[in-house]
C-alpha positions, 0 to 999 in steps of 0.5 A: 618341547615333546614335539620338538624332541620327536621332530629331533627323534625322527630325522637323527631316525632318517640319518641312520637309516640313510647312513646303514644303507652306505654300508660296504662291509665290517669296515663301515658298520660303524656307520650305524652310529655315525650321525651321532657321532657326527653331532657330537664331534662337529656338531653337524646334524642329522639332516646336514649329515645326509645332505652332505653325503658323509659317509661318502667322504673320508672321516679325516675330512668332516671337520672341513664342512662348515656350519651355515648358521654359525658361518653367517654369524662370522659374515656378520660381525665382519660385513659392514652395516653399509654392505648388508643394507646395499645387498640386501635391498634389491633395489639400492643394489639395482641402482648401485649397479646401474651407477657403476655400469654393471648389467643387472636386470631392469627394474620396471616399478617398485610396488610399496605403501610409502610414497619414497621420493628417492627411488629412481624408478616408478613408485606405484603405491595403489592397485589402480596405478599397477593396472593403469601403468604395466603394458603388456608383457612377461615380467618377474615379480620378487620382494624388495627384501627377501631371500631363496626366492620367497615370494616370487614369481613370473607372470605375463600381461595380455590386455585385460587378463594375467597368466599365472603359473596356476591359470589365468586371471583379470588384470584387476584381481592380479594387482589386488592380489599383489598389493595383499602382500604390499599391505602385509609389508612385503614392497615387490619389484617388477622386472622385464622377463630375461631369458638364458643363454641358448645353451642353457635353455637347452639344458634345462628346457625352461623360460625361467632363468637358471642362475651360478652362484659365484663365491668371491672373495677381495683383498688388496684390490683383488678379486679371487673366485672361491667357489661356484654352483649352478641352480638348474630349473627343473618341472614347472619351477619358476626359480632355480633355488635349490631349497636345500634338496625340497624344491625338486631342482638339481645343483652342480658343483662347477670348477672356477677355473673353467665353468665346468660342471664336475657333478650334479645332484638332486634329491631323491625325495622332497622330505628327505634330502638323500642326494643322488647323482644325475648325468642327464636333465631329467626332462630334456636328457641333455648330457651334464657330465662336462658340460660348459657353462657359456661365456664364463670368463664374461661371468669371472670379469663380471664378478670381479667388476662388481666385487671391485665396487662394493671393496667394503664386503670382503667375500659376497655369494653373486647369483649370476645370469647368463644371456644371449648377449649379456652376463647379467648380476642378478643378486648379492648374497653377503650372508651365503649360504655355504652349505649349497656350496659344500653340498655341491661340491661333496667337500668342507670348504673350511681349509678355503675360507681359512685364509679370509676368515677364521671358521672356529665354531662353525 
């Protein structure tokens, strides 16, 4: 308990700290305060109210910025359990996907303990099958069910070796290392490597794919998109997840009317979320400011044609890949995360998500 209250001592320091370097004159000492102010009034954190760059928005205005954690509460007393069971194992949305003909990245092989007789796609369950059955190749390795990228990575097959991110290592040691978190209850999915749009590749420099969350929402049929960010890879990251600032990429806030990016940010440090705004890509210099997303009414119909599939779900996060011939449905997200969306865009979307669900208490 002391240490937990340390750990509260030191980031609500952090946020002063923060919050007094935004001070612009008499008129804004207050901010001294704030992020006390801020968690007794809304109950927004001190890390919430740094990440979120409060002092940078109006105080008539902070009311609108959501909470995550009560905000999946409401998600989830609304989401049927048919719609959280489909998103939530990557595999039964990969064969929903590929029922309803809506491109998605192939599934090579599930990688598990138990010998399902019911999965469409190869179901190796010892090491020896995964070195007897992968040709060479590069492949993307995730859990069946898991989230922000936990356990994920890329890695590519040369005849009896495997490159990793951290080196090279035998084919055997590969499928015995990943059968260690087969046996700790974590089944794996293998994907082919799918690579970005030329556009995008450009962009970010990388071979690993950046990704736009798409926040939609259904009714009577229809689909409407609320909001939208783009995950942009940034070093030798091998996923685009933002990590709420830690992982070292930058989020964009894009305009949903054209796949525009109106701002994009990253943290200044990996301790402290302090955003920063960046009008170039760190390593390649390309220009962010206005640029453009490619094929973005490919990537509006897309979300629509998933979001008419699964009606029962009445607002999903898609995460959504766009290639050099193909927009693709990477993942379904029916417990979002709003925070990204609010910390992209610098805004509360509670007036947004008002007229689908009540946001009280969050």
């Amino acid at each position: 308990m002391k240490q937990q209250w340390i750990i509260v001592w030191r980031d609500y320091l952090q946020a002063t700290l923060y919050a007094c370097s935004q001070i612009r004159g008499f008129g804004t000492l207050w901010f001294i305060i704030a992020p006390a102010f801020c968690r007794l009034k809304y109950g927004i954190g001190a890390r919430d109210f740094t990440i979120y760059q409060l002092p940078r928005v109006a105080i008539n205005d902070w009311s609108q910025f959501l909470r995550n954690e009560p905000f999946k509460h409401i998600l989830a007393s609304q989401a049927p359990a048919r719609g959280r069971q489909l998103t939530d194992d990557k595999l039964a949305f990969y064969q929903h996907c590929s029922y309803h003909h809506i491109s998605t990245p192939a599934v090579i092989c599930l990688l598990s303990q138990s010998d399902d007789a019911a999965a469409t796609v190869p179901n190796l369950n010892r090491a020896n099958q995964l070195v007897q059955f992968l040709p060479d190749g590069r492949y993307f390795a995730k859990p069946q069910k898991g989230s922000h990228g936990q356990h994920a990575f890329a890695f590519e097959r040369q005849g009896d070796k495997v490159l990793l991110a951290d080196g090279p290592c035998s084919i055997e040691s590969f499928a015995a290392l990943i059968f260690q978190l087969i046996h700790r209850g974590i089944p794996m999915l293998v994907q082919p490597h799918v690579l970005n749009h030329p556009v995008i590749r450009q962009l970010t420099g990388s071979p690993h794919l950046s990704t736009i969350r798409v926040v939609s929402v259904i009714e009577q049929g229809e689909v409407r998109a609320i909001g939208s960010f783009f995950r942009i890879i940034c070093g030798q990251n091998q996923t685009d997840n933002f990590s709420h600032g830690t992982s070292g990429n930058l989020i964009a806030a894009v305009d949903v009317d054209n796949g525009r990016l109106l701002s994009t940010k990253q943290a200044c440090n990996q301790h402290w979320p302090i955003m920063t705004e960046v009008s170039q890509h760190p390593e390649t210099g390309v220009t962010l400011d206005n640029f453009v997303l490619p094929c973005w009414p490919q990537v509006l119909a897309t979300v629509a044609a998933v979001h008419k599939s699964m009606p029962f779900l009445k607002t999903v996060g898609w995460d959504i890949a766009v290639g050099i011939d193909a927009v693709w449905v990477v993942e379904a997200n029916w417990r979002y995360d709003i925070d990204a969306l609010q910390v992209a865009h610098t805004k509360g979307f509670a007036a947004v998500i008002q007229p689908y669900y009540s946001p009280r208490g969050c």
